[in-house]
N, C-alpha and C positions, 0 to 999 in steps of 0.2 A: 166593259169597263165596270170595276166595283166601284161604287162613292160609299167611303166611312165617313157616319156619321159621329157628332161627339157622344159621349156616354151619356150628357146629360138633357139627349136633343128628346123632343117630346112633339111629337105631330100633334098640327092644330085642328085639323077635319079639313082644312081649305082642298078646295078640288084645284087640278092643275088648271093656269091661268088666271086662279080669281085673282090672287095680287097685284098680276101685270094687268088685269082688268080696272080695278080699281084705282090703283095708280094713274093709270092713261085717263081716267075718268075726274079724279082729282086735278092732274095736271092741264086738261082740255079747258075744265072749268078756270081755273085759276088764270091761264091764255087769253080765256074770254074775258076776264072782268080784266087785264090789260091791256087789252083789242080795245074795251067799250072805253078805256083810262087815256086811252089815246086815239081818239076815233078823228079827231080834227087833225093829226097829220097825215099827209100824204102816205107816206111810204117810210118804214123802221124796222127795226129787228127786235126780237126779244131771245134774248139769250138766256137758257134755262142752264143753272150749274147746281150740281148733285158729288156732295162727298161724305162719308162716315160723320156723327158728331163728334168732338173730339174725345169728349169724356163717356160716349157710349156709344161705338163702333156697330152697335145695331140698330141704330138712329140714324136714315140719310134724311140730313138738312141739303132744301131746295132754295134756292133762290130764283128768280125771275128779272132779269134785267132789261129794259126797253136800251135802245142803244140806235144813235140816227145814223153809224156808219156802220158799216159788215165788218165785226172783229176778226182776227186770225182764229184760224181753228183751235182747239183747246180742249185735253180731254176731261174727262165726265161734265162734258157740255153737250146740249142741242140749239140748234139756232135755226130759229124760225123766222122766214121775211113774211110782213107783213105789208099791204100795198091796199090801202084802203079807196082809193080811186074805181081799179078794177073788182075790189071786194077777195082779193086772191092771200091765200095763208099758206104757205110753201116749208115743207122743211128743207132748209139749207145743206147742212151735215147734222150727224152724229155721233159723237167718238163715243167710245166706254171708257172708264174709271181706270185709273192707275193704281186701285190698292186690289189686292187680291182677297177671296172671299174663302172662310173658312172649310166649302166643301174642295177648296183644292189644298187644304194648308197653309193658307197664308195665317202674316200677322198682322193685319193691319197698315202693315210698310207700304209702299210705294215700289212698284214693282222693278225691278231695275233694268231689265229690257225696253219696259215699255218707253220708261226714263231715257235710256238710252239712245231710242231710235225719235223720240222727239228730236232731242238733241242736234244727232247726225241728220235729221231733218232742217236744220239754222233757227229754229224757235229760240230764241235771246233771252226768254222771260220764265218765270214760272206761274201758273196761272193762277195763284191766289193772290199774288200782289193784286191781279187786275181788277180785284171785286172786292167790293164792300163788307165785312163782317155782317 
């Protein structure tokens, strides 16, 4: 497999995995001060959603949502059950993102397969109505 890159891509030094490192380490942190934001209920979900920002597709905006019932699955989501009783932190699922990423071509769009087989799946909704700006 070749991957072209753009003409104007410029490596940063990062060795492989530092980003998926740092990421998971930002996002564990940020779970934790929602674990300790909610430590007096029983049992919750927090649902983590990840998309492009709008005005600058190299910016993914996170958001973190606590939620007392199990949402429908949903992609560029993860959702984590949380069960403070037992002290147990589970991931539930997690789908990948519906826009495609400049090393295969894309544009930013919404991929229309993946679109597709939500769909043919009976999913009713599209998943940004369900979340808060």
């Amino acid at each position: 497999m070749t991957l072209h890159l753009p003409a104007d891509y410029k490596p940063s030094g990062q060795q492989l995995g530092e980003t998926r490192q740092a990421m998971t380490k930002t996002l564990m942190r940020d779970l934790e001060d929602v674990i300790n934001k909610y430590k007096d209920k029983k049992k919750f979900y927090v649902l983590v959603h990840a998309k492009p920002w709008p005005s600058n597709p190299n910016i993914i905006k996170i958001k973190l949502l606590p939620m007392n019932i199990k949402p429908r699955m949903m992609l560029s989501c993860l959702l984590f059950g949380v069960d403070n009783e037992k002290g147990n932190l589970t991931l539930e699922w997690a789908l990948p993102g519906d826009w495609p990423t400049w090393s295969v071509g894309g544009t930013n769009e919404p991929v229309p397969e993946v679109i597709a087989s939500v769909t043919k799946a009976g999913v009713r909704y599209h998943y940004d109505d369900l979340l808060p700006s």
